[in-house]
C-alpha positions in Angstrom: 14.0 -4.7 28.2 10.5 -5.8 26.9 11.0 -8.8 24.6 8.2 -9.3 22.1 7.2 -12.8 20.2 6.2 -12.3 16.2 3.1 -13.1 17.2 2.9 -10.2 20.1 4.4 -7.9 17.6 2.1 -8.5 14.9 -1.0 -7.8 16.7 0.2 -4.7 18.3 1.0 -3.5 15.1 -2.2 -5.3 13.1 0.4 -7.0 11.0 0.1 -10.3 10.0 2.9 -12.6 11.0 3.8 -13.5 7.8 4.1 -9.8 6.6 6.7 -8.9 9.5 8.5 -11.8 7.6 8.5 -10.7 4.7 9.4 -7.4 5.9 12.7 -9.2 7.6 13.2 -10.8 4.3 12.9 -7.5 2.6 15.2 -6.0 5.3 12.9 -3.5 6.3 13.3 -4.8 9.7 16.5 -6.2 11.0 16.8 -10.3 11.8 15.6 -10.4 15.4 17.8 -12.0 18.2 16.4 -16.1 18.9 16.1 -17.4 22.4 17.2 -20.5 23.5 14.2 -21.9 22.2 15.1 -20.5 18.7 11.7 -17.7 19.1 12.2 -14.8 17.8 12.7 -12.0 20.1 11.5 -7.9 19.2 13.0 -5.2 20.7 10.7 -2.0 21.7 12.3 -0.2 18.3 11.1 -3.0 16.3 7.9 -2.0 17.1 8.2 1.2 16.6 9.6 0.5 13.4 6.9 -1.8 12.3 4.5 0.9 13.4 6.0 3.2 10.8 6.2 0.7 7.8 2.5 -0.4 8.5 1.9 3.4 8.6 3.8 4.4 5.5 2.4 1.1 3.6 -1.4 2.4 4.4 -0.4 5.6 3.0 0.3 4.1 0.0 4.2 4.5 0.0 5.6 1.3 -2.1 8.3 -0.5 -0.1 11.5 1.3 -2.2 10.1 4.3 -0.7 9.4 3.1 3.0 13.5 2.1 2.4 14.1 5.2 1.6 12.0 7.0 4.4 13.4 5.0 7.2 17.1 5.6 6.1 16.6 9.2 6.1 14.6 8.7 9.7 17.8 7.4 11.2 20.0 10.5 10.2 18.4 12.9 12.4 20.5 16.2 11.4 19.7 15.5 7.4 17.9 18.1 5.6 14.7 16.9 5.4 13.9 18.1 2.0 14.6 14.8 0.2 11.8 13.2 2.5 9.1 16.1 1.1 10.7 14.7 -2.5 9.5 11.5 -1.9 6.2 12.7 0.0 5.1 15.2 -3.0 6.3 12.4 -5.7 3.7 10.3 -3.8 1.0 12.5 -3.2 1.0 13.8 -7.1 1.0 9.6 -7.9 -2.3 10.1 -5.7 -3.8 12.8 -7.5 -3.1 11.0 -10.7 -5.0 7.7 -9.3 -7.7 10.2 -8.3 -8.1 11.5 -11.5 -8.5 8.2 -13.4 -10.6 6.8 -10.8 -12.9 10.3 -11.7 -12.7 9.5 -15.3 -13.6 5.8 -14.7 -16.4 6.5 -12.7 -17.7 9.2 -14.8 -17.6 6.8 -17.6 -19.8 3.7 -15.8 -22.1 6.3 -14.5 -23.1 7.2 -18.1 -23.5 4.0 -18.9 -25.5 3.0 -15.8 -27.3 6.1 -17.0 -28.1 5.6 -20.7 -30.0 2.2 -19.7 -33.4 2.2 -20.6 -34.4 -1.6 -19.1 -35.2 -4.1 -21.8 -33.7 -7.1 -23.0 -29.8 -7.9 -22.0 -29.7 -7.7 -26.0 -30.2 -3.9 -26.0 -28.5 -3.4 -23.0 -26.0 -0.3 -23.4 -24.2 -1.1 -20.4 -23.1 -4.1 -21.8 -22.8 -1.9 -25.0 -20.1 0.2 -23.3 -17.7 -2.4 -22.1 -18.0 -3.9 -25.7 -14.5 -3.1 -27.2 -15.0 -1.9 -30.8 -13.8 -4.3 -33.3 -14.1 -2.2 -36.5 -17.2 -4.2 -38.0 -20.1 -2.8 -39.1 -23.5 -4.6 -38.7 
């Protein structure tokens, strides 16, 4: 058996040793076994595990549903239609963000669009972020 350090587990994953701390903390990943000089020691599936969380948290998944994802990944026979739940809950979460992000950006391009130069006075892009406060003049 391969025994890995935090810090030799961390870069192979591109983790930050701090963040497979937290993830121990947040019981994501079990409470390694110490040496004798009190060193944390990985196992092989720890890294494979922490491959899958880094994975997971790039996709966007929030830590309740990499839980939930790595539970199911340890009982093989399940149906996996509770893991295309969570996968479709995320992905419509992503559409969502999409379309905001659309609507903001249409927004600030109109505004970046309706300036005509001149004076930070006039300027209507300065206009647009100018919350209306129900005065006149």
């Amino acid at each position: 058996m391969v025994a890995l350090t935090i810090g030799k587990l961390a870069a192979a994953t591109g983790t930050k040793v701090e963040t497979v701390r937290y993830y121990e903390r947040a019981g994501l990943i079990a409470a390694p076994a110490r040496t004798e000089g009190n060193y944390r020691s990985y196992r092989p599936e720890d890294l494979e595990r922490l491959r899958f969380i880094r994975r997971t948290r790039d996709l966007g998944f929030s830590l309740d549903e990499v839980r939930a994802l790595l539970a199911m990944a340890e009982q093989r026979d399940r149906d996996c239609g509770t893991v295309d739940e969570i996968a479709t809950r995320h992905l419509d979460e992503i559409d969502r963000k999409i379309a905001d992000l659309t609507a903001l950006r249409r927004e600030l391009a109109g505004a970046i669009a309706s300036c005509a130069g001149g004076t930070v006075a006039e300027c209507r892009i300065l206009e647009a972020f100018t919350p209306a406060t129900g005065r006149t003049g």
